[in-house]
N, C-alpha and C positions, 0 to 999 in steps of 0.2 A: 586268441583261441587256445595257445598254450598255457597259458595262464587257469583260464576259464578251466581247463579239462583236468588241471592239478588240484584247482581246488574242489570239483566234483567230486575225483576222485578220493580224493582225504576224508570229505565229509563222507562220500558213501559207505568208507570204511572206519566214519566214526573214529576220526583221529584229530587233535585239534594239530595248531602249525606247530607248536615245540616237540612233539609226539612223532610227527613224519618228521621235522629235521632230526633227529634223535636217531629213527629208524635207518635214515638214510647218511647220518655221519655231515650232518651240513647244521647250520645257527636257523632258529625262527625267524631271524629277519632273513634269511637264505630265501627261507620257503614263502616268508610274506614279498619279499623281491618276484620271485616267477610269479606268485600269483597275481599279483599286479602287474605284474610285465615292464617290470624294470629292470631286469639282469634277464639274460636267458642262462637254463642248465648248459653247460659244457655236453659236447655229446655224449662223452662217456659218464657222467649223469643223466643224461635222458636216457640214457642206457639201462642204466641201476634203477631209475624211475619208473619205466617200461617192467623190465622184470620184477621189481616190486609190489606193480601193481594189477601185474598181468595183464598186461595190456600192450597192442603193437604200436611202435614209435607213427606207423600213421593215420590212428588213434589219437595218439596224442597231440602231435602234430595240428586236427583237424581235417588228413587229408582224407579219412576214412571213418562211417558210425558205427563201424560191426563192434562187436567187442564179443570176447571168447572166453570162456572158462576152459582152463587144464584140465585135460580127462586122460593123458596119456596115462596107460598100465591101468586104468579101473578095466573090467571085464565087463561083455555085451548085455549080461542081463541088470548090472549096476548103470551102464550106458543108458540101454530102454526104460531103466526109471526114473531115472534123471531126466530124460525126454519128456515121460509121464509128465512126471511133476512142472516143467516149463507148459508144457501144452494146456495143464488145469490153471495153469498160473495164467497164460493167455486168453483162456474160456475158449479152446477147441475140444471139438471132439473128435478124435482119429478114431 
């Protein structure tokens, strides 16, 4: 699952594997290792990898699907648009 969730997340941010090892201070074969799941990260890389990629260790993990966007410090009426815009993205109408 760890594996799995690393390498989602790279591609969703449009990064190939020398790209995230790079960003995160580790070799391509680092990152091609967890994504196949033959090394796991050290926690204080799963660490760096969480914060990186904003996301919570149990997220990544697998033990959890929520997954969050940072909004600390935007103000209420950039909050309520930001809603907007998920809720037309999900085809609600509030």
């Amino acid at each position: 699952m760890l594996g799995e969730r690393i390498k989602l997340l790279r591609k969703a941010n449009k990064l190939n594997q020398v790209e995230l090892g790079n960003k995160l201070e580790v070799t391509k074969q680092t990152v091609s290792n967890w994504e196949n799941e033959n090394i796991l990260p050290s926690v204080d890389m799963l660490i760096k990898i969480c914060e990186f990629f904003n996301v919570s260790t149990d997220y990544l993990l697998g033990l959890d699907d929520k997954t969050y966007i940072e909004v600390t410090g935007l103000s209420m009426e950039t909050l309520a648009h930001i809603q907007q815009i998920i809720n037309d993205i999900r085809g609600k109408k509030v």
